[in-house]
N, C-alpha and C positions, 0 to 999 in steps of 0.2 A: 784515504782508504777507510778510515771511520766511518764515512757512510755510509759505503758500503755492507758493515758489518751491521750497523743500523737498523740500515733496509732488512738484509736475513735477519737480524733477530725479530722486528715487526712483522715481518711476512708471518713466520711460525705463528706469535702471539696472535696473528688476525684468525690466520686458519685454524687455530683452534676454537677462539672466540666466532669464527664466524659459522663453523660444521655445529658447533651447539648453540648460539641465535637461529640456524636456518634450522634444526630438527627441532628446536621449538617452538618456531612460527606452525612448522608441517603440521607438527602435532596439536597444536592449539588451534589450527583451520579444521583438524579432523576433527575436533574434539567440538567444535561451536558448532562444525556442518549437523552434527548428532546430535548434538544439545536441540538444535533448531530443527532438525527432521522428528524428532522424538515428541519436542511441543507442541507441534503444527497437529501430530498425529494427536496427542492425549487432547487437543482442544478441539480435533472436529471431533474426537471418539465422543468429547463429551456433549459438545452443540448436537451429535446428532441423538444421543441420549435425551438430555434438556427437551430437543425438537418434540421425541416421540414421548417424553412424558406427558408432556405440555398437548401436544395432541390426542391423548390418546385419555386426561382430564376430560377434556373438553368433551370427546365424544361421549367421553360414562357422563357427564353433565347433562349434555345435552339430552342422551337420553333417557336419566333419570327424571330431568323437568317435563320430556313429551308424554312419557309413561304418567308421570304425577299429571301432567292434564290432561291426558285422555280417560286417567282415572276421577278427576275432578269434575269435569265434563259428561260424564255418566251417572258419578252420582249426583251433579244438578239435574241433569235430567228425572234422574229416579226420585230425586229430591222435593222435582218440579208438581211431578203426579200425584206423591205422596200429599206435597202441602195443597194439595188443588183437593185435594180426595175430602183433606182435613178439613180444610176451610168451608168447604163446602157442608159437612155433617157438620160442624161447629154452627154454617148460619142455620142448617136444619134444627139443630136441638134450640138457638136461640127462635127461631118464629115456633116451636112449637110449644118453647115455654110461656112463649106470648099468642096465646089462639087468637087473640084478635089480628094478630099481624098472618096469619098463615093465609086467609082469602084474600089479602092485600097482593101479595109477594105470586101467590097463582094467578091471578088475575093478571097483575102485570107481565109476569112469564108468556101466559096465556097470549095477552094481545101484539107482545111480542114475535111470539111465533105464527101468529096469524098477519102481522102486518107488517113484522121486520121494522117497526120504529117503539124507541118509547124515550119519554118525557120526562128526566127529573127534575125536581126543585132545588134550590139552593141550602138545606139539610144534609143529613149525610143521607146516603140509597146504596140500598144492596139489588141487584137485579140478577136473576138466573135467567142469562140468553141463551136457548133454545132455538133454533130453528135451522131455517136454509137460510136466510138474513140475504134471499137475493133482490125483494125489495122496500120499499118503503125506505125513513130517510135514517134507519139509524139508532146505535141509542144515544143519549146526549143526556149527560148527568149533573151538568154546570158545576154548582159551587158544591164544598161541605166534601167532609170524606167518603168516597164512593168504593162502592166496590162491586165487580162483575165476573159473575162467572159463565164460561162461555163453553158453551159446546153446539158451536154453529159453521154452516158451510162459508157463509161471509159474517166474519163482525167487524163493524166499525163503531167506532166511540168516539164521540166529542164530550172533554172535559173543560171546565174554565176553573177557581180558584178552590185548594184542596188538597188532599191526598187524593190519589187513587191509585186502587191497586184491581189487575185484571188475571183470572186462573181460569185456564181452562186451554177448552182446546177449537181450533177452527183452521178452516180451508183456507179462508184469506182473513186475516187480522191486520186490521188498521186502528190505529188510535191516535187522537191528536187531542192534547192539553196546548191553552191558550194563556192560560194564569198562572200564578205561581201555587209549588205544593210539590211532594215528589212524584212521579210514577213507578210505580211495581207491576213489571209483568210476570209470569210467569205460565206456558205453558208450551203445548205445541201446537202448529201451523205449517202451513202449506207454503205461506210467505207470508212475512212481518213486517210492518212499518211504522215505528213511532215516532212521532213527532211533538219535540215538548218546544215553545216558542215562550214561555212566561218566565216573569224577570226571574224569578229564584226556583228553586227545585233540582229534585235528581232524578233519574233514570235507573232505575235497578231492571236488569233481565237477567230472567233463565230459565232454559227450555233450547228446543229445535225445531227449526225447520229449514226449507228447501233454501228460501233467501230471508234474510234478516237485515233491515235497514232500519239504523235507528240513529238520529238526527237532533241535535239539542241545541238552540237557541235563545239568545237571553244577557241576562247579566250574572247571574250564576248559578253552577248546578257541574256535578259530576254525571259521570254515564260509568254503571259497573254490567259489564258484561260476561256471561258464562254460558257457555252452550254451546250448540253445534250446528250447520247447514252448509248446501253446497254455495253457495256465496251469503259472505257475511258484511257488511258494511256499516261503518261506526263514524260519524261525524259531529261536529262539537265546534260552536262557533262562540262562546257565550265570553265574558270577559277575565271571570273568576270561573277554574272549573277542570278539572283531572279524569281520564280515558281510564278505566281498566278494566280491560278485555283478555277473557280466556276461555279458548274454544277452539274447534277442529273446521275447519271449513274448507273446498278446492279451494275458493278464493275469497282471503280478509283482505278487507280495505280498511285500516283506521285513520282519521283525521282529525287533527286539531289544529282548528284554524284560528288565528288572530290573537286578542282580547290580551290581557296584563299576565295573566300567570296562569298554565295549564301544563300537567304531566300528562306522560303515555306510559300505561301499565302494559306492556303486550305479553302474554302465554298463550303459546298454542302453535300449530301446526296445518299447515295448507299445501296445497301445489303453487298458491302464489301467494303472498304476504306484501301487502303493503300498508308500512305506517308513516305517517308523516305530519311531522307539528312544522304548519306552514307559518309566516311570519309572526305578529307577537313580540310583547317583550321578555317573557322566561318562561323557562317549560322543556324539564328533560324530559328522552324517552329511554325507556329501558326494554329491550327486546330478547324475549326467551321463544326461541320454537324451532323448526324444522320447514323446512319448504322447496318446492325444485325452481321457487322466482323469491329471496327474501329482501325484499327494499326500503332501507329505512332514513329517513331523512327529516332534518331539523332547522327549518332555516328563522325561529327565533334571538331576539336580539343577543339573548344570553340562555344557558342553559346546556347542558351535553347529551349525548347519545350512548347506552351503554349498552350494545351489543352481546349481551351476555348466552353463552349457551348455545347460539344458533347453528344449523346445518340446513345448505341447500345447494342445490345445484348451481346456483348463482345467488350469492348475495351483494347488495349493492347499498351501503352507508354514505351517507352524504351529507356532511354540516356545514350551511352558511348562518353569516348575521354579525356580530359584535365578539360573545367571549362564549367560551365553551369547549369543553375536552370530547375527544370520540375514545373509546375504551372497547374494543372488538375482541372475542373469544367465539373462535368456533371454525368450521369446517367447509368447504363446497369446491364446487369444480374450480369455479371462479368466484376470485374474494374481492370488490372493490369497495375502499375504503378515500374517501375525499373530505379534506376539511377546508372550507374558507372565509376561515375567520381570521377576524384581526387578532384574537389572543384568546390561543385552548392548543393544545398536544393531543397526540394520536398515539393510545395506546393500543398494538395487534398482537393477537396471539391467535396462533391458528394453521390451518393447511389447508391448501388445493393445488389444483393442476397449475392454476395461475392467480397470484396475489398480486394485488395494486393497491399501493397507498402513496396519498397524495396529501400532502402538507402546505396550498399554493395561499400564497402573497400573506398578507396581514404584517404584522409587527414582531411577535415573538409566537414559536412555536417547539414542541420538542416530538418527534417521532422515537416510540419504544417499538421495534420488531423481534418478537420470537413467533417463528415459524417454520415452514418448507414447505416448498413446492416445485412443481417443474419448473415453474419462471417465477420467481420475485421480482419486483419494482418499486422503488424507493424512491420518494421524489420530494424537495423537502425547499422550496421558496421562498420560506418570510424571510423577516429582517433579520430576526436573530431565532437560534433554536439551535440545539441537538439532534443528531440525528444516531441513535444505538440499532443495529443491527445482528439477531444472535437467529442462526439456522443455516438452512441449506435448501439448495435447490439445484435443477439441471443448469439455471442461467441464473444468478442474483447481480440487479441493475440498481448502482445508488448513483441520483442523481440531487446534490445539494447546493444550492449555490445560496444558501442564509452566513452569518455570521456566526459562527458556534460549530463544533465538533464533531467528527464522524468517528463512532467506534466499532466495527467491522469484525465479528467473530462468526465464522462459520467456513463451509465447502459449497461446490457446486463446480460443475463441468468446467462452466465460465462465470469471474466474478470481474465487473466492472464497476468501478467506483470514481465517480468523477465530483469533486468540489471546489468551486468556483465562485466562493464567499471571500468577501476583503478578509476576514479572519478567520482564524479555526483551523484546530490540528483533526489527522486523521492517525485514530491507533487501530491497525488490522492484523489481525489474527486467522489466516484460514489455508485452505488450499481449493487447486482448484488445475481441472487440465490446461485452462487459459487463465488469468490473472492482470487486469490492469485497472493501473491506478493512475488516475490524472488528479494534480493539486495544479491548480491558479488562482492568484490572487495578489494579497497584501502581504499578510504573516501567516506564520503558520508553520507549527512542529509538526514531524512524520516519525511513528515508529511498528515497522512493519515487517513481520511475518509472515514468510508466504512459502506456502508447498506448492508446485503446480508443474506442467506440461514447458508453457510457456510463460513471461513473467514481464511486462511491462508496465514500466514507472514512468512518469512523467511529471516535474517538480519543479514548481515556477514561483516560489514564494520567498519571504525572509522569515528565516526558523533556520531550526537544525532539525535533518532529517537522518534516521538511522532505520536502515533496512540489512534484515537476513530474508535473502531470495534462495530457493531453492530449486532450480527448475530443471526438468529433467531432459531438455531441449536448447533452452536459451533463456538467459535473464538477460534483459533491454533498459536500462535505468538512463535518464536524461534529466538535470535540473541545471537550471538558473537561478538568478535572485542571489542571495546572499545565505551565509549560514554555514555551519560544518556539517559535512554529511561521513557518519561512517555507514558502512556496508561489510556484508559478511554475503559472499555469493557463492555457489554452487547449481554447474551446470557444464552442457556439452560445450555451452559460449556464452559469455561474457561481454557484457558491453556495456560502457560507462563512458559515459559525458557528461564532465559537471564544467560548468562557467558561470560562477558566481563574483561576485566584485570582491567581496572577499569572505573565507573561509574555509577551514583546512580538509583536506580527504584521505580519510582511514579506511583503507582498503584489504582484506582477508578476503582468496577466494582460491579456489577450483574450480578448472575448465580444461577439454581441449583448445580454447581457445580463447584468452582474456584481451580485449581490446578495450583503452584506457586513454580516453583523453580529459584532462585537465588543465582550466584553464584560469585562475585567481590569484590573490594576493592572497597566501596561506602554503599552507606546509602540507607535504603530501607524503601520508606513510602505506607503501604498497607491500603485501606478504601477501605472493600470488605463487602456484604450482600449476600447470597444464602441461598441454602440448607447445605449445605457443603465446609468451606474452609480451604484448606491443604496449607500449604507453609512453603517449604522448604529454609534455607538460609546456605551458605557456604563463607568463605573468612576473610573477616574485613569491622568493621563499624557498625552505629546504624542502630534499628530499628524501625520503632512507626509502630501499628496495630491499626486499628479501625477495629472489625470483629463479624461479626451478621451473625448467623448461626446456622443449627440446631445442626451442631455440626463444631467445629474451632480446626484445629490443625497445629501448630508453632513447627519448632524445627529448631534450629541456632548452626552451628558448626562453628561459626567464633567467632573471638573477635570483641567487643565494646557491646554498653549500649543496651537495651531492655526497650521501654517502650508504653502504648497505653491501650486500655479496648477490654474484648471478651464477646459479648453477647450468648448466645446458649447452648443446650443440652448438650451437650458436648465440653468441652474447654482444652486444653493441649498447654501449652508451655514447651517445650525442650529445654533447654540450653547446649551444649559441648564446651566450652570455656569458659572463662575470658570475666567478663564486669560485670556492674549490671543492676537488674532490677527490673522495676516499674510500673507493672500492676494491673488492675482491672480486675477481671473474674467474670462473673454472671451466672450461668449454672446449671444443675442436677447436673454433674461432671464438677469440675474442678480441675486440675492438674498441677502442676509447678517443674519445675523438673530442675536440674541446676549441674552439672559437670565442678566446675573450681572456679575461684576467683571471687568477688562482692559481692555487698549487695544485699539484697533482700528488696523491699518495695513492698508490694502488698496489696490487697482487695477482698477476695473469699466471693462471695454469693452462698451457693448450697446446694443441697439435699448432697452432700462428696465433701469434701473440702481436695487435699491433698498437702504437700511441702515437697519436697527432696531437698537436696543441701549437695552435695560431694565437700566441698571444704572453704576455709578459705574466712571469711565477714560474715558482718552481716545480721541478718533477723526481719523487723517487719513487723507484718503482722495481719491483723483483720481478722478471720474467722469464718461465720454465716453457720452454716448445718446442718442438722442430724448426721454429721462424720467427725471432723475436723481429720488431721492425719497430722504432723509436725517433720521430721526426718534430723537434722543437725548432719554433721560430717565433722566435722574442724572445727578451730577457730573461732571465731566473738562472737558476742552479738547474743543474741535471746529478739526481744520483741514482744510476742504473747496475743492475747486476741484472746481467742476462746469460741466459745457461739456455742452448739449443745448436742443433744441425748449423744453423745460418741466426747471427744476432747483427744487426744493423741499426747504428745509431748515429742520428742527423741532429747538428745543432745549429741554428743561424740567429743569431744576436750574442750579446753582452752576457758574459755569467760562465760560473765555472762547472766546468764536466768531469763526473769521476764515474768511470765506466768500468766493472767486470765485465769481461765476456768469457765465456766457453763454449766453443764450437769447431768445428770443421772449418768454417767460413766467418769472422769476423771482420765488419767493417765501421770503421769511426770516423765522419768528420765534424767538423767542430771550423762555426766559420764565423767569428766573433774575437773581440777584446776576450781574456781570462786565462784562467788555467783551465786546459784538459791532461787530465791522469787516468793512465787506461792501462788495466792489468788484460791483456790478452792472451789466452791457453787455444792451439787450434791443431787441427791435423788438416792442414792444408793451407790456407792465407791469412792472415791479419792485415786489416789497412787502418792504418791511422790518417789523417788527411787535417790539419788544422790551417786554416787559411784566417789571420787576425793578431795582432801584438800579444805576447800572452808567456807565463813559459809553459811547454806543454811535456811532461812524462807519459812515458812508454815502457812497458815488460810487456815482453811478448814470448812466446815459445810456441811453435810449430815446427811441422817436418812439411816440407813444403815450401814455405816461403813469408816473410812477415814485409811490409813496408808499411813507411813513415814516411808520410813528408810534411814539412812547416814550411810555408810561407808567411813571413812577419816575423819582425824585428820580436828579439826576448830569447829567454832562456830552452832548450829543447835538450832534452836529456831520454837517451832511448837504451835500455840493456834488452835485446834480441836473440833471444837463446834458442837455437832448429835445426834443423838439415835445410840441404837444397841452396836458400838463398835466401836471405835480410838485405834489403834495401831502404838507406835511410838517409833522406833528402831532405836540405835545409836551406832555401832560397831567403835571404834576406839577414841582418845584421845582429848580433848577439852572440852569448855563448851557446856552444854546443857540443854537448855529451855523446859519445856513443862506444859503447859494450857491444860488441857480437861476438858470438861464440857460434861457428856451426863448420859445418862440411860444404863441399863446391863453394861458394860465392855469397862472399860479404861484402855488398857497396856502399858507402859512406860519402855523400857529395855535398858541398857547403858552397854556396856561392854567397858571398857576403862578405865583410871586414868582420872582426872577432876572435874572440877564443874560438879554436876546435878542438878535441881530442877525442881521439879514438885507438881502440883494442879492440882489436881483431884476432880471434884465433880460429883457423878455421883449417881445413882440406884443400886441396885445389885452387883457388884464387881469393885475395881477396884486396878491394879497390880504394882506395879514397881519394880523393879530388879535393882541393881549395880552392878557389879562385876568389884573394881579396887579400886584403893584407891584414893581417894580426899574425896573432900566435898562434902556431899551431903543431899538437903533439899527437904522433902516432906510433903503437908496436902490433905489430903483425907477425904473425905466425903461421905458415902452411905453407906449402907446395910454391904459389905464388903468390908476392904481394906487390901492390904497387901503388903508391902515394904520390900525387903529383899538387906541389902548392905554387897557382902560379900568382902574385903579388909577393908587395913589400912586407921584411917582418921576419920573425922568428921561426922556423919548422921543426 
């Protein structure tokens, strides 16, 4: 009976321990769900801050560099006139301080404009071209510093070794230097073309006109460009030798093609821009301006692209070759950004409708994104690299399949983020009405934050992953591989599948509806509240549940221990293996059910309380219900106290039973070697029923009726205190006790050799039988008794 007293004192102690472990799982789930709703929000509050600071830089950037050249570009121009105006009175006051030189200088003008050709020598020549210049061949100034100033409807120039420098203005201007020396233009035209082809020299222009094409060839020589037309074009092929252009044009074309080392300066502003340093071994570009076409592109061997400032309705960066970074700042409808090189990063900063960067093949690479837009696109291929991602968009798409990390901070409608690198974690921070994350690979840590609609995980690596989902529809979480994963969920539904080889799963969540399968070698802690929580466990290792719900159901096909409390409607734990376990269940229904070896400690509160266990250990257990129901088969002890309407407890194996009941209805069998001792209180029946060698006591008290019967040899001792009727029956060899005390009818039947004794005092009838020979003693008291011993022996 000890154990009995056992069992109730444990019960108490668990129910207290267990109503403050489960109010502080509750409140520790509320308290993370907030922690983790509150983060999500300060950190898109603040990406989308970050986003529009960052863009909104850019655009006073941007526009303070187009204002600065459209302000620069006017005064070249103004610039242009002025030093043409000067140079010009400068060579006037010089021929006039030389009189000999003044009929020289008319003269050649003169024939000039009469024949549209003139002739220099290898000295330096000043020539003032006058004319229509629509024939004759020209002027041609050869060697020595020249200089020309022009105000003709065509002028062409041929220079060969020298400076020269050309002011003035004309309808169509062509010039072409053969030799080395720089050239200086400066004026306006209708349309421009220079052409410098000698091994050293530079190209200086500035001025406007309609088209502007200026071309340098060689082995080295810069080209400085400033001015304005409706198309502008800038070409540079020379070995040694740097572009810088600034100027307003519909359409720039800059090019630097080939040679060892060459930069591109670009400012300025178009309907379309394009610059481009085409093959070559080094040579960044730097691009400032505005355009509704801006394309900028680098395909030497080394060298980067620095995108700085720009806006257009489309921009389009693109770097191939060996080594080199791309660095973008700026604005347009559509932003594309592409590097493919073996070794250089892609830093973007910026906004449009739709941004693309592309990070494809090479050996190491790192992608920086701060931005927003309707759609982002992330896409990130080499060998190794980073991939950082800080903004927002209607849809942001990372696509990483490098070796190295994804850090994910921002919102958007829909975020998808997939990485598909042998190594490298992903740490995300965002929210989003849609949300999914795919990891596969080799290794690889997850620790993820997510606000969103919907929440899908998908996690195929060796790491440990830890996610807080918060979804206001459904979180979807699936991994493999190996690793511990905890989670902190919140949503209408819940769903987790982790099958890893081994590693444990720490589970905190709310739902209406948690669905939980696990499958590893590791230990699984669930503290879950909904409408409904299912979870499934397969493999090895323990379990603790803390689960509140309208209805909770557990079933563990692994081996190790089971223990935790289930609040709700319905409560079911399933055991198929080996371990034991030590649960509280408070519910309508609850149910424990166990297939394999262990003990059993538990605590059922319910409207049906029921315990099955197929399999050898012991069981104590306190059960309060309308319908306790207790079925052991195999070995162990049984120590039950059951308090309800109807308590029913089954034993089939080896081992001793000590049973409280109280009820209306109690029933005990016990069909085994041992002792059963069973304190029965009923208002209506008791059955005791032990079938096995054993000795087995009985108290019993009802009004109604109590019986007992032992089959098997051993000791059976029954005091039966009730109205109505005590029946107590004893087939088989041993002593045997029996006390009744009641009203109508007390039966007492012993078929066996042995002691018997019995006391009977009762109302109306009361019976005993022997049949066997021993000793046997009986007093009887009431109305009528009748004792019949039939064998050899004593009575």
């Amino acid at each position: 009976m000890g154990g009995i007293v056992d069992v109730f004192e444990s019960f108490v102690d668990a129910v207290v321990d267990t109503a403050e472990s489960f109010s502080d799982a509750v409140v520790g789930v509320a308290d993370t769900v907030a922690d983790t709703v509150v983060d999500v929000a300060d950190t898109v509050a603040d990406t989308v801050v970050d986003v529009a600071d960052t863009v909104a830089d850019t655009v006073i950037d941007v526009a303070d560099t187009v204002a600065d050249t459209v302000i620069d570009v006017a005064d070249t121009v103004a610039d242009t006139v002025i030093d043409v105006a000067d140079a010009i009175f400068d060579t006037v006051d010089t021929i006039f301080d030389a009189p000999e030189l003044v009929f020289e200088k008319i003269a050649d003008s003169i024939v000039y404009f009469v024949t549209g050709s003139y002739e220099g020598d290898e000295g330096d020549n000043t020539l003032f071209a006058t004319g229509l210049g629509l024939w004759g061949s020209g002027v041609k100034m050869y060697g020595g510093n020249d200089t020309v100033y022009a105000a003709s409807l065509d002028l062409d120039v041929y220079d060969t070794w020298g400076n020269l420098s050309v002011y003035g203005g004309a309808g169509f201007m062509d010039i072409n230097k053969s030799a080395w020396g720089n050239m200086t233009v400066a004026g306006l035209a209708g349309t421009t073309n220079l052409q410098h082809i000698g091994r050293t020299g530079n190209i200086n222009f500035g001025g406007a006109a309609a088209s502007n094409y200026i071309y340098r060839r060689g082995y080295s020589g810069n080209i400085s460009f400033k001015g304005g037309g409706i198309a502008n074009r800038v070409i540079s092929e020379v070995e040694y030798g740097n572009i810088k252009f600034k100027g307003i044009g519909a359409s720039n074309i800059v090019k630097r093609k080939g040679g060892v080392q060459g930069n591109i300066r670009f400012t300025g502003a178009g309907a379309s821009n394009v610059v481009e340093r085409i093959g070559g071994d080094q040579g960044d570009v730097r691009f400032t301006g505005v355009g509704a076409y801006n394309k900028v592109s680098n395909s030497a061997n080394r060298g980067s692209i620095y995108f700085e400032g720009g806006i257009g309705a489309h921009n389009k960066v693109k770097r191939r070759g060996d080594s080199g970074n791309v660095v973008f700042a700026g604005a347009g409808i559509s932003n594309q950004v592409i590097s493919e090189v073996k070794d250089g990063n892609i830093s973007f900063t910026g906004i449009g409708a739709l941004n693309i960067v592309k990070r494809i093949g090479g050996d190491q690479g790192d992608i920086v994104f701060n931005g927003a837009g309707a759609a982002n696109h992330v896409v990130n291929t080499a060998k190794y690299g980073n991939t950082n991602f800080t903004g927002g968009g209607g849809g942001n798409i990372i696509d990483h399949s490098t070796n190295g990390n994804i850090s994910f901070t921002g919102v958007g409608f829909v975020n998808k983020v997939t990485h598909t690198g042998d190594y490298g974690d992903i740490n995300f921070v965002g929210g989003g009405f849609g949300n999914i994350i795919t990891r596969s690979g080799v290794r690889g840590n997850g620790d993820l934050t997510i606000l969103g609609g919907g929440n899908v995980v998908t996690w195929s690596t060796t790491g440990e992953l830890k996610a807080k989902l918060g979804g206001l529809i459904l979180n979807r979480l699936k991994r493999d591989g190996s690793g511990n994963t905890n989670l902190i969920l919140a949503s209408l539904g819940n769903i987790v599948d982790v099958e890893v080889s081994k590693g444990n799963l720490n589970l905190t969540g709310i739902g209406a509806a948690n669905i939980i399968n696990y499958k590893a070698q590791g230990i699984l802690n669930a503290n879950l509240a909904g409408g409904a929580n299912k979870i499934n466990k397969e493999g090895s290792g323990n379990s603790i549940l803390y689960l509140l719900a309208g209805a909770n159901v557990f079933t563990d096909s692994s081996t190790g221990n089971v223990r935790g409390s289930l609040f709700g409607g319905l409560n079911v734990v399933t055991k198929n293996g080996n371990g034991n376990i030590n649960v509280a269940m408070y519910g309508g229904i609850n149910a424990l059910i166990q297939v394999g070896k262990g003990n059993i400690q538990t605590r059922l509160f319910g409207g049906a309380n029921v315990i099955v266990k197929v399999g050898d250990g012991n069981i104590s257990a306190l059960l309060f219900g309308l319908a306790n129901i207790v079925t052991h088969v195999g070995d162990g002890d049984n120590y039950l106290l059951m308090l309800g309407v109807g308590n029913i407890a089954t034993k089939v194996g080896d081992g001793d039973v000590i049973v409280g009941m109280f009820g209306v209805g109690n029933v005990l069998t016990h069909v085994g070697d041992g002792m059963s001792a069973a304190l029965m209180v009923s208002v209506g029946a008791n059955f005791l029923t032990k079938v096995g060698n054993g000795p087995t006591l009985a108290l019993m008290f009802s009004v109604g009726g109590n019986i007992f019967t032992h089959i098997g040899n051993g000791l059976s001792a029954a005091l039966m205190i009730g109205g109505k009727a005590n029946i107590f029956t004893k087939v088989g060899n041993g002593t045997t006790v029996a006390i009744m005390l009641a009203g109508y009818a007390n039966i007492f039947t012993h078929v066996g050799d042995g002691f018997s004794a019995a006391l009977m005092i009762g109302g109306t009838a009361n019976i005993f039988t022997k049949v066997g020979n021993g000793i046997t003693l009986a007093a009887m008291v009431g109305s009528a008794n009748i004792f019949t011993h039939i064998g050899n022996g004593f009575s």
